[in-house]
C-alpha positions in Angstrom: -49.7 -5.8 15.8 -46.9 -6.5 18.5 -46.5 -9.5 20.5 -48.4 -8.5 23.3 -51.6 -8.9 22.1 -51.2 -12.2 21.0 -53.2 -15.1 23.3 -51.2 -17.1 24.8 -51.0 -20.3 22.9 -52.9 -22.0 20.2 -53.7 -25.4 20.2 -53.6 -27.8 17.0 -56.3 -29.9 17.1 -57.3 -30.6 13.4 -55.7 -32.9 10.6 -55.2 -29.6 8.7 -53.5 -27.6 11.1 -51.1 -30.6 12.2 -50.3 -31.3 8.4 -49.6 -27.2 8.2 -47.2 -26.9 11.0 -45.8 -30.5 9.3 -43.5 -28.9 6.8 -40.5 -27.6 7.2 -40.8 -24.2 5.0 -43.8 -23.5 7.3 -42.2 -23.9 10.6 -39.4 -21.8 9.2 -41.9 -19.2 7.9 -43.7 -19.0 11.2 -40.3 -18.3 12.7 -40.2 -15.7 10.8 -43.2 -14.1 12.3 -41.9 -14.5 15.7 -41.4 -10.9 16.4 -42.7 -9.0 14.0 -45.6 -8.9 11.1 -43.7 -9.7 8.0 -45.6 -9.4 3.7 -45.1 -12.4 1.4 -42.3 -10.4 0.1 -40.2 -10.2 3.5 -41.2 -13.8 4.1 -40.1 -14.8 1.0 -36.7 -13.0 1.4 -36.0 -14.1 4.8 -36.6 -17.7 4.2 -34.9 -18.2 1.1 -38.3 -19.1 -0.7 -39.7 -17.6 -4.4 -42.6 -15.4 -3.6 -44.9 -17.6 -4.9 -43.9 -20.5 -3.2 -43.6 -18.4 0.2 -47.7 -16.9 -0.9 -48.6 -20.9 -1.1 -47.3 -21.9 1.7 -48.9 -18.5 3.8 -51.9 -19.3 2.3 -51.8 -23.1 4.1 -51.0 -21.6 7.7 -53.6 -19.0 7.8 -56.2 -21.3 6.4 -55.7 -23.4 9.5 -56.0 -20.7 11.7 -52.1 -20.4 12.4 -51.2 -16.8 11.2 -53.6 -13.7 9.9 -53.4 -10.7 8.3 -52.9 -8.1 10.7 -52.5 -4.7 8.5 -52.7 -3.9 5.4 -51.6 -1.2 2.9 -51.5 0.0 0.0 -48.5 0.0 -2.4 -48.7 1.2 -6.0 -52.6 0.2 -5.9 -51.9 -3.1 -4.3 -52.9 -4.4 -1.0 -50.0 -5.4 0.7 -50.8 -7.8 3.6 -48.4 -8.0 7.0 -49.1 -11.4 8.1 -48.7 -12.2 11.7 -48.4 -15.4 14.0 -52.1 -16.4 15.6 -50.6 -17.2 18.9 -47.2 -16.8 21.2 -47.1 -20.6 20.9 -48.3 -23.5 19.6 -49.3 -26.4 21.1 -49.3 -29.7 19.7 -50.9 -32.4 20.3 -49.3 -36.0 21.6 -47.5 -37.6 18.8 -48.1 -40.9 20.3 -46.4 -43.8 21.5 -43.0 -44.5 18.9 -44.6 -41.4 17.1 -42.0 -38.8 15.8 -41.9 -35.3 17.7 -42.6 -32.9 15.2 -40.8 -30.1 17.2 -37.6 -31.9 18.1 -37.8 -32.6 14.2 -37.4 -29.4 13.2 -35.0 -28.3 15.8 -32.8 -30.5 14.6 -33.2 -29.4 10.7 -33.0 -25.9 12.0 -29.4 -26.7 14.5 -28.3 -28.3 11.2 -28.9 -25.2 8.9 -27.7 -22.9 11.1 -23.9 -21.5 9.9 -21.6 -24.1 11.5 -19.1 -21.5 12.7 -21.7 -19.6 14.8 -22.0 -19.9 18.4 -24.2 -22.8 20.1 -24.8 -24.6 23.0 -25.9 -28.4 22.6 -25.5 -30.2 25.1 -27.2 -33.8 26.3 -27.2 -35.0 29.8 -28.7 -38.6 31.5 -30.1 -38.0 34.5 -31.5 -40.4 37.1 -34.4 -38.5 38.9 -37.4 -39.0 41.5 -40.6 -38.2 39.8 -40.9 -34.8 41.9 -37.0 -34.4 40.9 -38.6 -35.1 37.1 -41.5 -32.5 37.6 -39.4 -29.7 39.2 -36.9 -29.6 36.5 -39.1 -29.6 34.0 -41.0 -26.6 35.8 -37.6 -24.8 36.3 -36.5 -25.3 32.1 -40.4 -24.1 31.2 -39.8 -20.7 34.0 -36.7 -19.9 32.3 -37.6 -20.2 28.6 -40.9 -18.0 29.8 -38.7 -15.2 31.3 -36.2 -15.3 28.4 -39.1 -15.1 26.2 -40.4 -12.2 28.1 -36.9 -10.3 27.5 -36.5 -10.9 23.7 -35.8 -7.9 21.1 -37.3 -8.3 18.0 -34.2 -6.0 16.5 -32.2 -8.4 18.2 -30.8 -11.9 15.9 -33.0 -15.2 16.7 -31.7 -17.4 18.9 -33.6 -20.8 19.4 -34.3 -22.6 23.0 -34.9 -26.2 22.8 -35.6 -29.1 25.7 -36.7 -31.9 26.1 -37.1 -33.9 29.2 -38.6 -37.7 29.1 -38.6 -40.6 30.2 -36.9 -43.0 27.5 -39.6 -45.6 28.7 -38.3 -48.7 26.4 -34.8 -48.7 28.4 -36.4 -48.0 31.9 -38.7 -51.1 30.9 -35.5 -52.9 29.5 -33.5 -52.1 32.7 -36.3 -53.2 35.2 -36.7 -56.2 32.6 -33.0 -56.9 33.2 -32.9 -56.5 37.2 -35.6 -59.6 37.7 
């Protein structure tokens, strides 16, 4: 099934779909379904995982609705499955006030597993913005991972795109605290 006729996004909206996209094993196993469809087996080898460890965990993300089957064959009188993300992207819901992001969570484990001597770009700037300033960069950041989405090659390596733009509201309330 290629990427193109995949909706858009998928929203996570239930206990079990939030506690599936949770672990770390099954962010990294979506990853691997980017692209491409991908068996237990390919999972399994790609991510480092025993095959029945990579079936479990599989087994957790398409319950909740996050990848499917999408083909299936048959080797040696088995079925083999080609699973397949459910979406483009997922969307999650508000952590919450002081909750953890879940995303920048596992950015950060992946940046951290990645080989150390490959090339990256980290890089974190403070910025002092109007609101419209605030709204148009964030626009600008979304258009640009939307058109370098657009151009990826699944034969191509992974490369990952994260941002995040906020407001750190405790030191803007701290600061205003401060000025009176």
């Amino acid at each position: 099934m290629p990427t193109d006729d995949l909706p858009e996004t998928f929203h996570v909206t239930t206990d079990e779909q939030l506690r599936a996209v949770s672990n770390l094993t099954r962010h990294r196993i979506m990853a691997v379904l980017r692209f491409e469809p991908a068996t237990i087996t390919q999972i399994a080898e790609r991510v480092g995982l025993a095959k029945g460890s990579s079936s479990y965990h599989v087994r957790l993300l398409e319950r909740a609705g996050l990848v499917k089957v999408v083909r299936t064959r048959k080797v040696r009188g088995v079925n083999e499955r080609y699973y397949a993300m459910a979406a483009r992207s997922i969307v999650l819901p508000d952590p919450g006030e002081g909750g953890p992001d879940l995303l920048m969570r596992h950015a950060v484990a992946d940046l951290e597993a990645a080989p150390a001597d490959g090339e990256r770009h980290v890089r974190m700037a403070h910025l002092r913005l109007t609101e419209e300033q605030f709204a148009q960069l964030g626009a600008r950041l979304e258009a640009l991972a939307d058109e370098y989405r657009a151009l990826s090659d699944p034969s191509l390596p992974d490369a990952s795109l994260v941002f995040a733009l906020f407001h750190p509201t405790a030191r803007r309330e701290q600061a205003e605290g401060d000025a009176k």
